[in-house]
Structure formats: C-alpha cells, structure tokens
N, C-alpha and C positions, 0 to 999 in steps of 0.2 A: 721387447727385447728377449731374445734367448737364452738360453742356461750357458753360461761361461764356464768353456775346457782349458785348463790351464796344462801349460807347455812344462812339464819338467825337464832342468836343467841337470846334466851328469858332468861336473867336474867343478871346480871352486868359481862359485855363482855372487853376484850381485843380486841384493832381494828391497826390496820396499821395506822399510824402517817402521813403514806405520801397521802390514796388514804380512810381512815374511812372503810376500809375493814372489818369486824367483822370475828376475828380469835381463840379466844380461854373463853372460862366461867373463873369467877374467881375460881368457884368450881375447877379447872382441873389443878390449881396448885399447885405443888407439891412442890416446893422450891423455895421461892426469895433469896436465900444467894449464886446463882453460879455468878461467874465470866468470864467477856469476855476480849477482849482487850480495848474493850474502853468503860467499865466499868461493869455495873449487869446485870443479865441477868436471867431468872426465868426459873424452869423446871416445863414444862407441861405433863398431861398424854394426850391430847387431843387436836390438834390443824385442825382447817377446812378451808377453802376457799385458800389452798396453790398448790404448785408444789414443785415437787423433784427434786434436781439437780443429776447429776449421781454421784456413790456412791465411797467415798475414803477414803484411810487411812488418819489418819490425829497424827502425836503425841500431844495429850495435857499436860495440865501439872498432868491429874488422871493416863497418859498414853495410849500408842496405842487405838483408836476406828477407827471402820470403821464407817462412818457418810457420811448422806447426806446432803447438803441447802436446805432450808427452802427458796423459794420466794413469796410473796402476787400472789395472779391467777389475778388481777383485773391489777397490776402495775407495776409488776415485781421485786420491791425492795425486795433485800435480806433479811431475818428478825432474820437469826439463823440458828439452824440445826437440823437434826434427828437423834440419835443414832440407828444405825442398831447392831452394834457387839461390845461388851466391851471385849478386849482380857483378859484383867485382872479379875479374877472370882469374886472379890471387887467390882468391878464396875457394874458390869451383872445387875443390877436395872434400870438401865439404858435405856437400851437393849428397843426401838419401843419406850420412849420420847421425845420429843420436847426442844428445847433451844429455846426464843426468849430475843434478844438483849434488854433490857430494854428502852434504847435509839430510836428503829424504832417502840414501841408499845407508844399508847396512851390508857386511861382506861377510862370507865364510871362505877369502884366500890367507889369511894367515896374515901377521906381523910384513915377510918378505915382500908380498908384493902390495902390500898398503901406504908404502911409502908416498905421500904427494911431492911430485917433484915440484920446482921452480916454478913460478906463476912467469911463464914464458907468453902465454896464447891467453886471450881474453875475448872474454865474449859478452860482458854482459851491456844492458839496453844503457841506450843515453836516455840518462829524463831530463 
C-alpha cells in the first residue's frame, strides 16, 4: 500500500469521529432523513478521503441495491456505504451516493445546519 494524501476540505466539513478525517461538504448533502440500524444517517452526493469495500447485494428496507462500504483511508472505521445499483427503478437516485452513519461522523457546520430532519427515507438492512 502506498502513502495516503488526504483531500482537504475548505468550507463547513463532515470529518470521521474516530480519527478528525475530513470526509464530506455540508454543501454535498442531499438528505438527513435516512435511516440505519443504529439510527440517522445522511445521503451525500460526494464523499473523499475513503475506500471501497467489495461490492454486494444487500436487501434494505427501499429494497435489493448492490452497494458498497464506505471505510475512513486514514483508520479504517466503517462509516456507511455506496450505492452502486438500485434494482428498483424508484430508487435509481440513488445510484453513485454516499450513506454516512450519523453516529461515526462528527461536523464543524454549526448548531443551523445539524438539524436532523424527520426519519422520512430509510435504509437500513433487513435481518
């Protein structure tokens, strides 16, 4: 493996909780109302300083996606996932965003825009 160059982020950033990693703009969210299993979880169009786990079906509860894991590059913590494929043509929006667990991200946007809205959209797996 090679030496890891991290991306700095310039304007109010989402960072990894466990390791202050800067991972996503607040600009680049798209939804705080999805759900995980162990609680909110926010869709991004744009997430940087990660790795891809390999790629698998998973059922949730929008239905079948093929998705990938989402880990910090700096620590390795899991932080959520990537939608690669929404089998359900509903869901196809989907399709190349970002899920990060609410709970493994810490924020520097302020009180205003940390609001989690209404658990509208859910995502998390059927067991």
């Amino acid at each position: 493996m090679g030496r890891v160059f991290l991306l700095e982020l310039q304007g109010k950033a989402y960072r990894c909780r466990f390791c202050d990693t800067p991972l996503a703009l607040s600009d680049h969210v798209l939804s705080r109302s999805f759900t995980c299993r162990r609680g909110r979880a926010y869709l991004f169009s744009n997430v940087v300083n990660i790795t891809l786990g390999p790629q698998e079906e998973r059922l949730m509860m929008s239905g079948l996606h093929t998705v990938e894991d989402i880990f910090c590059c700096c620590c390795g913590q899991i932080l959520g996932w990537k939608y690669v494929v929404a089998h359900d043509k509903n869901q196809r929006y989907k399709e190349g965003k970002s899920v990060l667990e609410r709970w493994r991200i810490a924020d520097d946007v302020g009180d205003e825009l940390n609001l989690d809205a209404r658990a509208g959209s859910s995502d998390s797996e059927n067991s």
